[in-house]
VOBAKOL-727662 format. One record per residue (C-alpha): residue number from 1; z negated, y negated, x negated. Coordinates in steps of 0.5 Angstrom, whole numbers. Layout:
(site NUM,(Z,Y,X)),
...
% end
This chain:
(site 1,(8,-19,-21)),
(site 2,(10,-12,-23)),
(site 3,(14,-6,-20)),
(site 4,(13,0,-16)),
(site 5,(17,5,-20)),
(site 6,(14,12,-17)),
(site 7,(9,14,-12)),
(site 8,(4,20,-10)),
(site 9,(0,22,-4)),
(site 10,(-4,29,-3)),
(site 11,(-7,29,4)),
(site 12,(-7,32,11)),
(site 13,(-1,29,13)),
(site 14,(4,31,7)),
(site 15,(3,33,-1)),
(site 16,(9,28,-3)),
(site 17,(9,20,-1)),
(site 18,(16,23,2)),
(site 19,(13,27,7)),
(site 20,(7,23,7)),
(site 21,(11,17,10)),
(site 22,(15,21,14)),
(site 23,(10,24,18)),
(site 24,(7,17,19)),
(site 25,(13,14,22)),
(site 26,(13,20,26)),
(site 27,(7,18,29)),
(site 28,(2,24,28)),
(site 29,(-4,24,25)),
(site 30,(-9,29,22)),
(site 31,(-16,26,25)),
(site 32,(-19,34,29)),
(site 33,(-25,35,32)),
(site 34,(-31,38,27)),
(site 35,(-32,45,26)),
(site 36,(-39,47,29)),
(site 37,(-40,48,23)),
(site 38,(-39,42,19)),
(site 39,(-42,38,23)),
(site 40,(-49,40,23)),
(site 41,(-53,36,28)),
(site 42,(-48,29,26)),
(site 43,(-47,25,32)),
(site 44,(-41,24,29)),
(site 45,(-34,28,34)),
(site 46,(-28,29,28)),
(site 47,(-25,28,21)),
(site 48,(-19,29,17)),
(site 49,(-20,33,13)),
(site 50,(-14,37,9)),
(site 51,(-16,44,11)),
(site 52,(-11,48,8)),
(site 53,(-10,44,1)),
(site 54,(-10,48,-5)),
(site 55,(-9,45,-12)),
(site 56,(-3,52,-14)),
(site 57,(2,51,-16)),
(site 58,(2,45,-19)),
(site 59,(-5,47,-23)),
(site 60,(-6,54,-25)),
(site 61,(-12,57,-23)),
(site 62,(-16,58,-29)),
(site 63,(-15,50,-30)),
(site 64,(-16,47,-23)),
(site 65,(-23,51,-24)),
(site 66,(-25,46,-28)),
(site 67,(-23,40,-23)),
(site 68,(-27,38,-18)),
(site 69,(-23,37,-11)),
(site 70,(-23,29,-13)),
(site 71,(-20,30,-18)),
(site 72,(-14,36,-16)),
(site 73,(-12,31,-11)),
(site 74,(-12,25,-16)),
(site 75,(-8,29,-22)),
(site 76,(-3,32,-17)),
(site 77,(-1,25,-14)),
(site 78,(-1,20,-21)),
(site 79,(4,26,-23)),
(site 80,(9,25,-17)),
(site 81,(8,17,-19)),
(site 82,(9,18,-26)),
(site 83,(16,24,-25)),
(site 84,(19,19,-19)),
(site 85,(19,13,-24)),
(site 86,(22,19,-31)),
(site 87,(17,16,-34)),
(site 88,(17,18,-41)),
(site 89,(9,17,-43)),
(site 90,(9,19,-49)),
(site 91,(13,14,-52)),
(site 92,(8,9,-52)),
(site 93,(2,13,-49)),
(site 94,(-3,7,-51)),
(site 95,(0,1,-47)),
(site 96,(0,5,-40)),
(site 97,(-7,6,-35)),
(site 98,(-10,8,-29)),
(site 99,(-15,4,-24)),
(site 100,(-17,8,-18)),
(site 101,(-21,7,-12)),
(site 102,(-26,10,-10)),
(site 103,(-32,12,-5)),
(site 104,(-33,19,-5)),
(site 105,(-32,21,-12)),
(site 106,(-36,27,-15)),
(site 107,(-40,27,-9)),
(site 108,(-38,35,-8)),
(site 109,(-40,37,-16)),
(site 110,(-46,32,-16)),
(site 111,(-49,35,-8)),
(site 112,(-47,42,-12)),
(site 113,(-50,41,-19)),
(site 114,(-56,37,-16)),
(site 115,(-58,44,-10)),
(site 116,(-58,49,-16)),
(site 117,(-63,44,-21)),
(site 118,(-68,43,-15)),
(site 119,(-67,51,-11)),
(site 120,(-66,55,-17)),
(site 121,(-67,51,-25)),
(site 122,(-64,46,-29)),
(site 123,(-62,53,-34)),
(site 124,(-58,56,-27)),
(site 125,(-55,50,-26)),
(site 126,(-47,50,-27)),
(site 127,(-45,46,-33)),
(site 128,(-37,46,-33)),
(site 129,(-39,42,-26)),
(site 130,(-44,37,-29)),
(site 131,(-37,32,-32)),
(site 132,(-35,32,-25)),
(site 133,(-42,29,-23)),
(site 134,(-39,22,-22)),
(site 135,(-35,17,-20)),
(site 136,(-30,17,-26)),
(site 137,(-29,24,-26)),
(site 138,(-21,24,-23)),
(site 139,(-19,17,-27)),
(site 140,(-22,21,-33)),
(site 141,(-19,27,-32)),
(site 142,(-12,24,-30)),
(site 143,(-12,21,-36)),
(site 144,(-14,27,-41)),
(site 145,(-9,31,-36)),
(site 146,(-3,26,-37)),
(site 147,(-5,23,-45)),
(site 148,(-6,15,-42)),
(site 149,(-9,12,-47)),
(site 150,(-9,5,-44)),
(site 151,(-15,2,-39)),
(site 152,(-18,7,-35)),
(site 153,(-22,4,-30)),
(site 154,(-26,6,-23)),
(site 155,(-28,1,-18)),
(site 156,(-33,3,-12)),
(site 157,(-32,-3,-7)),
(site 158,(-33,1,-1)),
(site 159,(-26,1,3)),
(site 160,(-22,-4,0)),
(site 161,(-23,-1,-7)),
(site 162,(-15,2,-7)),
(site 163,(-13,-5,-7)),
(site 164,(-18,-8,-11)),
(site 165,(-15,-2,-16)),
(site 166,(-8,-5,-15)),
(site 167,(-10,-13,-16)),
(site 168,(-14,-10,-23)),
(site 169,(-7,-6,-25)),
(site 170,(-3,-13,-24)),
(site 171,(-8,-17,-28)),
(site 172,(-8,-11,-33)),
(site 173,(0,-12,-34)),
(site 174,(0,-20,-34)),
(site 175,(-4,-21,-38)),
(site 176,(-1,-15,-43)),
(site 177,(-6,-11,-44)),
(site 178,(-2,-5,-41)),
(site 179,(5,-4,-40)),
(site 180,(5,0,-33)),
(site 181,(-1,2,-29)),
(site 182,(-3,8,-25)),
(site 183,(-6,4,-19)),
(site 184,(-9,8,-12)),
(site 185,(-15,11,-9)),
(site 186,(-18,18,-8)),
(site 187,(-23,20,-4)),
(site 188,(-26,27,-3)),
(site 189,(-30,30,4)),
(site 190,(-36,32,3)),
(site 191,(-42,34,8)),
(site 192,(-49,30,5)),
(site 193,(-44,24,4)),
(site 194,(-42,25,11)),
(site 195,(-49,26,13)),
(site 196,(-51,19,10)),
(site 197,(-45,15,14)),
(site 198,(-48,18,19)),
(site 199,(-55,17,20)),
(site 200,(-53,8,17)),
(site 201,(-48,8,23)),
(site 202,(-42,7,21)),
(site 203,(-38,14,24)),
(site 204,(-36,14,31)),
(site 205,(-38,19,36)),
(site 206,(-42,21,41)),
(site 207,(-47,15,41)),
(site 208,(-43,10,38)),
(site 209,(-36,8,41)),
(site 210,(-35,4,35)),
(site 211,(-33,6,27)),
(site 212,(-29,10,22)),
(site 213,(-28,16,23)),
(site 214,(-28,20,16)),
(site 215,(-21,22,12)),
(site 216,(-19,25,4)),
(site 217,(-13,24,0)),
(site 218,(-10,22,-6)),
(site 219,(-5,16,-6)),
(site 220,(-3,13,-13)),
(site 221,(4,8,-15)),
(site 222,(6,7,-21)),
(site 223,(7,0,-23)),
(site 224,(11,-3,-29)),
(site 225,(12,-9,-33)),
(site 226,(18,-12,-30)),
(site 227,(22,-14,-36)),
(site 228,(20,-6,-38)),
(site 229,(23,-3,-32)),
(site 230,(29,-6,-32)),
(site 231,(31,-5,-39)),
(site 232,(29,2,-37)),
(site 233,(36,2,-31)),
(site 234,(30,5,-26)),
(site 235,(31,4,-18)),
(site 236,(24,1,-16)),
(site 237,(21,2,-9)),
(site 238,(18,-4,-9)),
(site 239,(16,-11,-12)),
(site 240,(8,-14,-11)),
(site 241,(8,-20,-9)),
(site 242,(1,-23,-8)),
(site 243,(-6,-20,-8)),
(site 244,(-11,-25,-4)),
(site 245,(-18,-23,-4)),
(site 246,(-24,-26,0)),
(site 247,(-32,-25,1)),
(site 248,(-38,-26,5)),
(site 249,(-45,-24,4)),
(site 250,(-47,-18,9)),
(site 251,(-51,-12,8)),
(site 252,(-47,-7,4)),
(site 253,(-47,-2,9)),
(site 254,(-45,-7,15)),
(site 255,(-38,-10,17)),
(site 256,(-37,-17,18)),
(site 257,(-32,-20,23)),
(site 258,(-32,-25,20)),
(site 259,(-24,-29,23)),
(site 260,(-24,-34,17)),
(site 261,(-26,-28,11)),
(site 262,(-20,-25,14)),
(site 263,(-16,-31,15)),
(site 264,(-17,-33,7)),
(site 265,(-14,-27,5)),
(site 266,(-8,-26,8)),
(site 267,(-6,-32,7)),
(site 268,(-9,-32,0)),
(site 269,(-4,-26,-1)),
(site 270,(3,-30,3)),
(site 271,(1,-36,-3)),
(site 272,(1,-32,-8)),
(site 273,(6,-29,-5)),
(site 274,(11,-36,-5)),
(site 275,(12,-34,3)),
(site 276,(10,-36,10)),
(site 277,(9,-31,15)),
(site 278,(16,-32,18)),
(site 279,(18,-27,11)),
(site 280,(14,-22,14)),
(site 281,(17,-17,16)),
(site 282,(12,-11,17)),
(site 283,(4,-10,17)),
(site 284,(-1,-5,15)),
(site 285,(-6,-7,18)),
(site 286,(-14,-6,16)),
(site 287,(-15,-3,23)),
(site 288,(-20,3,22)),
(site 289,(-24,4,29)),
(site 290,(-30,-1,28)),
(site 291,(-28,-5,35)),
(site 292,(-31,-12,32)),
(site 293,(-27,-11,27)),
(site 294,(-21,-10,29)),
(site 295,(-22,-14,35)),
(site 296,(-22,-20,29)),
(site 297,(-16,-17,24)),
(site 298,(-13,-18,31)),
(site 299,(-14,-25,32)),
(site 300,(-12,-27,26)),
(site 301,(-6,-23,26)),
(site 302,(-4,-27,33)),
(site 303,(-6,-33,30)),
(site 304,(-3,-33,23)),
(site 305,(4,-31,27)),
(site 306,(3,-35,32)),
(site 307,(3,-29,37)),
(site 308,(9,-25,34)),
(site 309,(6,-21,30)),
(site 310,(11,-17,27)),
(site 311,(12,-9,27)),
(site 312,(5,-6,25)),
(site 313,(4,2,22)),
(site 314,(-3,4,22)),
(site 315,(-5,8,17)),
(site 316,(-12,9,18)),
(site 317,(-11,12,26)),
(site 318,(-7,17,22)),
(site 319,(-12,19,16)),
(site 320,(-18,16,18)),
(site 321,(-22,11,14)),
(site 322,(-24,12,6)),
(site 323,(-24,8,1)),
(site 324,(-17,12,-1)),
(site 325,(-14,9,6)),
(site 326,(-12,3,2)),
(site 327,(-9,7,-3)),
(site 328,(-5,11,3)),
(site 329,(-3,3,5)),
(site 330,(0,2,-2)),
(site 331,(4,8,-2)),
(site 332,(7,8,5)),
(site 333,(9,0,4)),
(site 334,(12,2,-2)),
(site 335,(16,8,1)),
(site 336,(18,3,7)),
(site 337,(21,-3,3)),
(site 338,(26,3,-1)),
(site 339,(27,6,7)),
(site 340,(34,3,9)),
(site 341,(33,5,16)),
(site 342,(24,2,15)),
(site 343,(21,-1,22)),
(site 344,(22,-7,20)),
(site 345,(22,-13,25)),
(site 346,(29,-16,22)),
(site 347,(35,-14,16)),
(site 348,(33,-21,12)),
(site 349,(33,-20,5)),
(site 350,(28,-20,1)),
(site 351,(24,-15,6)),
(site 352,(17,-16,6)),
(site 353,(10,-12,8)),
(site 354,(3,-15,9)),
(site 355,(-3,-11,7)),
(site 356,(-9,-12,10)),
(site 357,(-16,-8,7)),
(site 358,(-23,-9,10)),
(site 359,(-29,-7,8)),
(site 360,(-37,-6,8)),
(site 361,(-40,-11,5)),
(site 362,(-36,-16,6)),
(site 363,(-31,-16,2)),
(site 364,(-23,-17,4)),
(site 365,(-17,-16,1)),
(site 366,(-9,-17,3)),
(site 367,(-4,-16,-1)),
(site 368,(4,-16,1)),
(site 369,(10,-13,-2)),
(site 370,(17,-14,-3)),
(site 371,(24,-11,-3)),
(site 372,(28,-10,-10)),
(site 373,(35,-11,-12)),
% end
Protein backbone atom coordinates (compact mmCIF):
# COMPACT_ATOMS: atom_id res chain seq x y z
CA UNK A 1 0.00 0.00 0.00
CA UNK A 2 2.56 2.70 0.91
CA UNK A 3 6.01 2.90 2.73
CA UNK A 4 7.30 3.98 6.51
CA UNK A 5 10.38 5.94 5.75
CA UNK A 6 10.31 8.10 9.03
CA UNK A 7 9.01 8.03 12.05
CA UNK A 8 8.52 10.52 15.41
CA UNK A 9 7.26 10.13 18.95
CA UNK A 10 7.42 12.92 21.82
CA UNK A 11 5.82 11.39 25.14
CA UNK A 12 6.58 10.32 28.79
CA UNK A 13 8.61 7.08 27.58
CA UNK A 14 10.92 8.87 25.21
CA UNK A 15 11.40 12.27 22.90
CA UNK A 16 12.64 10.22 19.68
CA UNK A 17 10.75 6.80 18.38
CA UNK A 18 14.13 5.23 19.06
CA UNK A 19 13.85 5.67 22.82
CA UNK A 20 10.48 5.53 22.55
CA UNK A 21 10.63 1.76 21.33
CA UNK A 22 13.54 1.12 23.45
CA UNK A 23 12.08 1.94 26.62
CA UNK A 24 8.99 -0.09 25.51
CA UNK A 25 10.57 -3.24 25.11
CA UNK A 26 12.42 -2.77 28.06
CA UNK A 27 9.16 -2.74 29.74
CA UNK A 28 8.52 0.27 31.47
CA UNK A 29 5.85 2.45 31.70
CA UNK A 30 5.13 5.95 32.40
CA UNK A 31 1.61 5.37 34.26
CA UNK A 32 2.02 7.24 38.31
CA UNK A 33 -0.32 8.13 40.52
CA UNK A 34 -2.18 11.73 40.40
CA UNK A 35 -0.77 14.58 42.25
CA UNK A 36 -3.20 15.56 44.96
CA UNK A 37 -3.23 18.50 42.96
CA UNK A 38 -4.35 17.26 39.59
CA UNK A 39 -6.85 15.06 40.78
CA UNK A 40 -9.17 17.56 42.47
CA UNK A 41 -11.87 15.36 43.66
CA UNK A 42 -11.72 12.75 40.46
CA UNK A 43 -12.27 9.09 41.61
CA UNK A 44 -9.76 8.41 39.05
CA UNK A 45 -6.19 6.96 40.90
CA UNK A 46 -3.28 7.86 37.96
CA UNK A 47 -2.16 9.15 34.62
CA UNK A 48 0.72 9.32 32.29
CA UNK A 49 1.32 12.64 32.01
CA UNK A 50 4.85 13.84 30.18
CA UNK A 51 5.74 15.70 33.47
CA UNK A 52 9.25 17.22 32.27
CA UNK A 53 8.48 17.99 28.60
CA UNK A 54 9.33 21.16 27.12
CA UNK A 55 9.25 22.07 23.67
CA UNK A 56 13.32 23.94 23.86
CA UNK A 57 15.53 23.10 22.17
CA UNK A 58 13.87 22.28 19.13
CA UNK A 59 11.47 25.06 19.17
CA UNK A 60 12.68 28.38 20.47
CA UNK A 61 10.92 30.00 23.19
CA UNK A 62 9.62 33.05 21.53
CA UNK A 63 7.74 30.72 19.02
CA UNK A 64 6.79 27.64 21.30
CA UNK A 65 4.59 30.47 22.70
CA UNK A 66 2.48 30.66 20.11
CA UNK A 67 1.70 26.80 20.20
CA UNK A 68 -0.48 25.02 22.38
CA UNK A 69 0.97 21.79 24.15
CA UNK A 70 -0.67 19.75 21.32
CA UNK A 71 0.73 21.16 18.97
CA UNK A 72 4.45 21.33 20.40
CA UNK A 73 4.31 17.54 20.51
CA UNK A 74 2.77 17.37 17.04
CA UNK A 75 5.46 19.82 15.56
CA UNK A 76 8.34 17.96 17.13
CA UNK A 77 7.20 14.37 16.17
CA UNK A 78 6.13 15.07 12.50
CA UNK A 79 9.73 16.71 12.18
CA UNK A 80 11.78 13.50 13.32
CA UNK A 81 9.24 11.51 10.55
CA UNK A 82 10.07 13.81 8.11
CA UNK A 83 14.44 14.36 9.05
CA UNK A 84 14.50 10.19 9.57
CA UNK A 85 12.92 9.78 6.05
CA UNK A 86 15.78 13.11 4.33
CA UNK A 87 12.65 14.06 2.96
CA UNK A 88 13.12 17.12 0.68
CA UNK A 89 9.49 19.06 1.09
CA UNK A 90 10.18 21.79 -0.64
CA UNK A 91 10.31 19.99 -4.05
CA UNK A 92 7.19 19.19 -4.29
CA UNK A 93 5.64 20.61 -1.08
CA UNK A 94 1.91 20.44 -2.65
CA UNK A 95 1.69 16.59 -3.06
CA UNK A 96 2.75 15.97 0.59
CA UNK A 97 0.02 16.22 3.86
CA UNK A 98 -0.78 15.30 6.98
CA UNK A 99 -3.84 13.47 8.76
CA UNK A 100 -3.65 13.34 12.69
CA UNK A 101 -5.58 11.78 15.06
CA UNK A 102 -7.07 13.20 17.83
CA UNK A 103 -9.07 13.19 21.24
CA UNK A 104 -7.97 15.98 23.27
CA UNK A 105 -6.59 18.46 21.06
CA UNK A 106 -7.09 22.35 21.70
CA UNK A 107 -8.70 21.07 24.91
CA UNK A 108 -5.65 23.18 27.35
CA UNK A 109 -6.05 26.65 25.09
CA UNK A 110 -10.23 26.15 24.63
CA UNK A 111 -10.41 25.38 28.81
CA UNK A 112 -7.99 28.60 29.26
CA UNK A 113 -9.26 31.12 26.65
CA UNK A 114 -13.11 30.01 27.66
CA UNK A 115 -12.00 30.79 31.75
CA UNK A 116 -10.67 34.31 31.20
CA UNK A 117 -14.26 35.29 28.86
CA UNK A 118 -16.49 34.14 31.31
CA UNK A 119 -14.41 35.26 34.95
CA UNK A 120 -12.99 38.51 33.51
CA UNK A 121 -14.43 39.78 29.71
CA UNK A 122 -14.25 38.94 26.27
CA UNK A 123 -11.62 42.22 25.84
CA UNK A 124 -9.22 40.21 28.71
CA UNK A 125 -9.42 37.12 26.86
CA UNK A 126 -5.89 35.91 25.17
CA UNK A 127 -5.97 36.05 21.46
CA UNK A 128 -2.76 34.53 20.40
CA UNK A 129 -4.38 31.31 22.36
CA UNK A 130 -7.75 31.81 20.31
CA UNK A 131 -6.40 29.48 17.01
CA UNK A 132 -5.19 26.78 19.36
CA UNK A 133 -8.98 26.54 20.50
CA UNK A 134 -9.71 23.55 18.27
CA UNK A 135 -8.91 20.41 17.33
CA UNK A 136 -6.97 21.26 14.23
CA UNK A 137 -4.70 23.43 15.56
CA UNK A 138 -1.56 20.86 15.57
CA UNK A 139 -2.49 19.43 12.10
CA UNK A 140 -2.71 23.20 10.93
CA UNK A 141 0.48 24.27 12.72
CA UNK A 142 2.57 21.31 11.63
CA UNK A 143 1.49 22.31 8.28
CA UNK A 144 2.46 26.12 8.34
CA UNK A 145 5.62 25.05 10.44
CA UNK A 146 6.78 22.46 7.71
CA UNK A 147 5.29 24.13 4.37
CA UNK A 148 2.65 21.15 3.49
CA UNK A 149 0.53 22.08 0.99
CA UNK A 150 -1.10 18.82 0.29
CA UNK A 151 -4.38 17.28 2.25
CA UNK A 152 -4.39 18.45 5.71
CA UNK A 153 -7.04 16.54 7.70
CA UNK A 154 -8.07 15.99 11.56
CA UNK A 155 -9.97 13.11 12.56
CA UNK A 156 -11.87 12.71 16.01
CA UNK A 157 -13.06 9.24 16.25
CA UNK A 158 -12.69 8.48 20.04
CA UNK A 159 -9.50 6.19 20.44
CA UNK A 160 -8.78 4.60 17.18
CA UNK A 161 -8.50 8.08 15.46
CA UNK A 162 -4.68 7.23 14.93
CA UNK A 163 -5.30 4.65 12.70
CA UNK A 164 -8.13 5.91 10.95
CA UNK A 165 -5.55 8.82 10.35
CA UNK A 166 -3.07 6.26 8.71
CA UNK A 167 -6.19 4.43 6.77
CA UNK A 168 -6.77 8.24 5.32
CA UNK A 169 -3.08 8.78 4.44
CA UNK A 170 -2.96 5.17 2.39
CA UNK A 171 -6.25 6.39 0.65
CA UNK A 172 -4.74 9.86 0.03
CA UNK A 173 -1.59 8.23 -1.65
CA UNK A 174 -3.59 5.70 -3.81
CA UNK A 175 -5.56 7.36 -4.88
CA UNK A 176 -2.90 10.22 -6.03
CA UNK A 177 -4.00 12.85 -4.09
CA UNK A 178 -0.81 13.12 -2.48
CA UNK A 179 2.49 11.67 -2.74
CA UNK A 180 3.56 11.20 1.14
CA UNK A 181 1.63 11.55 4.02
CA UNK A 182 2.35 12.30 7.65
CA UNK A 183 -0.08 9.98 9.35
CA UNK A 184 -0.37 9.78 13.60
CA UNK A 185 -2.13 10.92 16.39
CA UNK A 186 -1.50 13.74 19.40
CA UNK A 187 -2.97 14.19 22.20
CA UNK A 188 -2.66 16.73 25.17
CA UNK A 189 -3.92 16.06 29.31
CA UNK A 190 -5.85 18.44 30.56
CA UNK A 191 -7.86 18.53 33.98
CA UNK A 192 -11.57 19.60 32.82
CA UNK A 193 -11.32 16.90 29.82
CA UNK A 194 -10.25 14.66 32.72
CA UNK A 195 -12.87 15.83 34.98
CA UNK A 196 -15.31 15.00 31.94
CA UNK A 197 -14.21 11.18 31.35
CA UNK A 198 -14.52 10.81 34.83
CA UNK A 199 -17.79 11.68 35.79
CA UNK A 200 -19.03 9.45 32.20
CA UNK A 201 -17.17 6.61 33.77
CA UNK A 202 -14.46 5.65 31.40
CA UNK A 203 -11.41 6.09 33.92
CA UNK A 204 -10.46 3.67 36.40
CA UNK A 205 -9.99 4.21 39.87
CA UNK A 206 -10.89 3.91 43.30
CA UNK A 207 -14.59 2.86 42.20
CA UNK A 208 -14.24 1.69 39.17
CA UNK A 209 -11.76 -1.57 38.70
CA UNK A 210 -12.17 -1.12 34.96
CA UNK A 211 -11.20 1.75 32.37
CA UNK A 212 -8.50 3.58 30.89
CA UNK A 213 -6.08 5.33 32.41
CA UNK A 214 -5.24 8.66 30.56
CA UNK A 215 -1.99 9.44 28.73
CA UNK A 216 -0.37 12.48 26.15
CA UNK A 217 2.05 12.41 23.30
CA UNK A 218 2.61 12.78 19.84
CA UNK A 219 3.50 9.93 17.50
CA UNK A 220 3.53 10.40 13.46
CA UNK A 221 5.29 8.23 10.63
CA UNK A 222 5.98 9.09 7.21
CA UNK A 223 4.31 7.32 4.41
CA UNK A 224 5.19 7.46 0.77
CA UNK A 225 4.09 6.40 -2.51
CA UNK A 226 5.85 3.18 -2.95
CA UNK A 227 7.47 4.01 -6.61
CA UNK A 228 8.74 7.47 -4.90
CA UNK A 229 10.50 5.93 -2.08
CA UNK A 230 12.48 3.50 -4.02
CA UNK A 231 13.41 5.81 -6.70
CA UNK A 232 14.53 8.15 -3.68
CA UNK A 233 17.34 5.09 -2.58
CA UNK A 234 15.42 5.20 1.30
CA UNK A 235 15.70 2.26 3.61
CA UNK A 236 12.07 2.01 4.88
CA UNK A 237 11.28 0.88 8.33
CA UNK A 238 8.23 -0.69 7.13
CA UNK A 239 5.52 -1.28 4.49
CA UNK A 240 1.46 -1.09 5.28
CA UNK A 241 -0.13 -3.99 4.40
CA UNK A 242 -3.69 -3.69 5.21
CA UNK A 243 -6.11 -1.89 7.21
CA UNK A 244 -9.75 -3.52 8.45
CA UNK A 245 -12.40 -1.38 9.73
CA UNK A 246 -15.56 -2.37 11.45
CA UNK A 247 -18.74 -0.66 13.80
CA UNK A 248 -21.62 -1.46 15.87
CA UNK A 249 -23.92 1.13 17.36
CA UNK A 250 -23.37 2.04 20.76
CA UNK A 251 -23.44 5.22 22.96
CA UNK A 252 -20.49 7.50 22.11
CA UNK A 253 -19.16 7.11 25.16
CA UNK A 254 -19.49 3.43 25.94
CA UNK A 255 -17.22 0.58 24.85
CA UNK A 256 -18.74 -2.31 23.15
CA UNK A 257 -17.17 -5.85 23.46
CA UNK A 258 -18.57 -7.09 21.01
CA UNK A 259 -16.43 -10.53 19.61
CA UNK A 260 -17.62 -10.45 16.21
CA UNK A 261 -16.89 -6.30 15.50
CA UNK A 262 -13.39 -7.33 16.75
CA UNK A 263 -13.06 -10.40 14.87
CA UNK A 264 -14.37 -8.57 11.43
CA UNK A 265 -11.48 -6.19 11.55
CA UNK A 266 -8.65 -8.37 12.08
CA UNK A 267 -9.23 -10.42 9.62
CA UNK A 268 -10.34 -7.51 7.58
CA UNK A 269 -7.02 -6.20 8.01
CA UNK A 270 -4.99 -9.88 7.22
CA UNK A 271 -7.33 -10.01 3.81
CA UNK A 272 -6.00 -6.87 2.94
CA UNK A 273 -3.15 -7.89 3.82
CA UNK A 274 -2.87 -10.95 1.36
CA UNK A 275 -1.99 -13.18 4.63
CA UNK A 276 -3.25 -15.59 7.53
CA UNK A 277 -2.68 -15.58 10.77
CA UNK A 278 0.21 -17.82 10.44
CA UNK A 279 2.25 -14.68 8.69
CA UNK A 280 1.82 -12.90 11.89
CA UNK A 281 4.42 -12.64 13.90
CA UNK A 282 3.71 -9.84 16.63
CA UNK A 283 0.68 -8.17 18.11
CA UNK A 284 0.05 -4.72 19.62
CA UNK A 285 -3.06 -5.42 20.98
CA UNK A 286 -6.08 -2.56 21.78
CA UNK A 287 -5.70 -3.90 25.37
CA UNK A 288 -6.23 -0.58 27.29
CA UNK A 289 -7.77 -1.63 30.94
CA UNK A 290 -11.56 -1.49 30.23
CA UNK A 291 -11.70 -5.68 31.34
CA UNK A 292 -14.67 -6.41 29.11
CA UNK A 293 -12.99 -5.31 26.35
CA UNK A 294 -9.87 -6.79 26.92
CA UNK A 295 -11.33 -9.73 27.96
CA UNK A 296 -13.11 -9.90 24.39
CA UNK A 297 -9.70 -8.68 22.30
CA UNK A 298 -8.55 -11.71 23.99
CA UNK A 299 -10.96 -14.31 22.82
CA UNK A 300 -10.83 -13.38 19.47
CA UNK A 301 -6.97 -13.25 19.41
CA UNK A 302 -7.00 -17.05 20.69
CA UNK A 303 -9.74 -17.93 18.50
CA UNK A 304 -8.27 -16.24 15.51
CA UNK A 305 -4.44 -17.99 16.28
CA UNK A 306 -5.87 -20.91 17.22
CA UNK A 307 -4.73 -20.47 20.95
CA UNK A 308 -1.00 -19.26 19.83
CA UNK A 309 -0.99 -16.08 19.71
CA UNK A 310 1.93 -14.70 18.97
CA UNK A 311 4.11 -12.57 21.04
CA UNK A 312 2.46 -9.27 21.97
CA UNK A 313 3.82 -5.76 23.30
CA UNK A 314 1.18 -3.46 24.99
CA UNK A 315 1.50 0.04 24.24
CA UNK A 316 -1.30 1.09 26.17
CA UNK A 317 -0.05 -0.60 29.62
CA UNK A 318 2.96 1.94 28.94
CA UNK A 319 1.46 5.35 27.88
CA UNK A 320 -2.32 4.66 29.04
CA UNK A 321 -5.12 5.13 26.74
CA UNK A 322 -5.70 8.55 24.14
CA UNK A 323 -6.57 8.63 20.87
CA UNK A 324 -2.64 9.31 20.22
CA UNK A 325 -2.01 5.44 21.87
CA UNK A 326 -2.97 4.42 18.26
CA UNK A 327 -0.51 6.51 17.04
CA UNK A 328 2.11 5.12 19.51
CA UNK A 329 1.13 1.39 18.04
CA UNK A 330 2.09 2.44 14.49
CA UNK A 331 5.54 3.98 15.63
CA UNK A 332 6.45 0.98 17.78
CA UNK A 333 5.45 -1.53 15.15
CA UNK A 334 7.15 0.15 12.49
CA UNK A 335 10.59 0.90 14.57
CA UNK A 336 10.12 -3.57 15.43
CA UNK A 337 9.65 -4.73 11.90
CA UNK A 338 13.47 -2.34 10.90
CA UNK A 339 14.69 -4.08 14.52
CA UNK A 340 16.84 -7.02 13.47
CA UNK A 341 16.78 -8.21 16.91
CA UNK A 342 12.51 -7.30 17.39
CA UNK A 343 10.61 -9.82 19.60
CA UNK A 344 9.03 -11.60 17.14
CA UNK A 345 7.51 -15.17 17.33
CA UNK A 346 10.19 -16.67 14.52
CA UNK A 347 12.92 -15.01 11.68
CA UNK A 348 10.26 -15.66 8.49
CA UNK A 349 10.32 -13.45 6.10
CA UNK A 350 8.56 -11.09 5.45
CA UNK A 351 7.97 -10.12 9.34
CA UNK A 352 4.47 -9.12 9.87
CA UNK A 353 2.92 -7.05 12.80
CA UNK A 354 -0.93 -6.99 13.82
CA UNK A 355 -2.64 -3.71 15.32
CA UNK A 356 -5.54 -3.91 16.93
CA UNK A 357 -7.31 -0.17 18.08
CA UNK A 358 -10.63 -0.15 19.63
CA UNK A 359 -12.69 2.59 20.72
CA UNK A 360 -15.87 4.18 22.40
CA UNK A 361 -18.59 4.46 20.22
CA UNK A 362 -18.15 1.27 18.75
CA UNK A 363 -15.57 1.74 16.21
CA UNK A 364 -12.85 -1.05 15.56
CA UNK A 365 -10.09 -0.58 13.47
CA UNK A 366 -6.82 -3.13 12.72
CA UNK A 367 -4.02 -2.65 10.60
CA UNK A 368 -0.83 -5.13 9.93
CA UNK A 369 2.54 -4.27 8.83
CA UNK A 370 5.33 -5.59 6.98
CA UNK A 371 8.88 -5.99 6.84
CA UNK A 372 10.92 -4.28 3.52
CA UNK A 373 14.03 -5.45 1.70
Amino acid sequence: MALVTGAGAVCALGRTSQEFYRRLRAGETTIRPFTTEERRGLQATHVARYDSFTPQPEIPAMKARRFDRGSQFAILACSQAIAEAGYDVARAPESVGIALGTGSAGAGALTEFLKVLFTESPEAAPPFQFPNTVANAPASQVSIELKLFGPNVTITQKDPSGLNALLFSSLAISSGRACAMLAGAVDEWNPVYAMGFDRVGALKGEKRPTGIVQGEGGFAVLLEEEKTARARGVRPLARLAGIGTAGVPTEPYRFAPDPAAIRRAILGALQAARTDPSGIHLCFPSANGVVEMDRAEENVLSEIFGGAVPPRILVKAAIGEMAAAGGGQIVAACRALADPDGPFRQSAQPRRVLIDSFGAGGNFFAAVFESVT
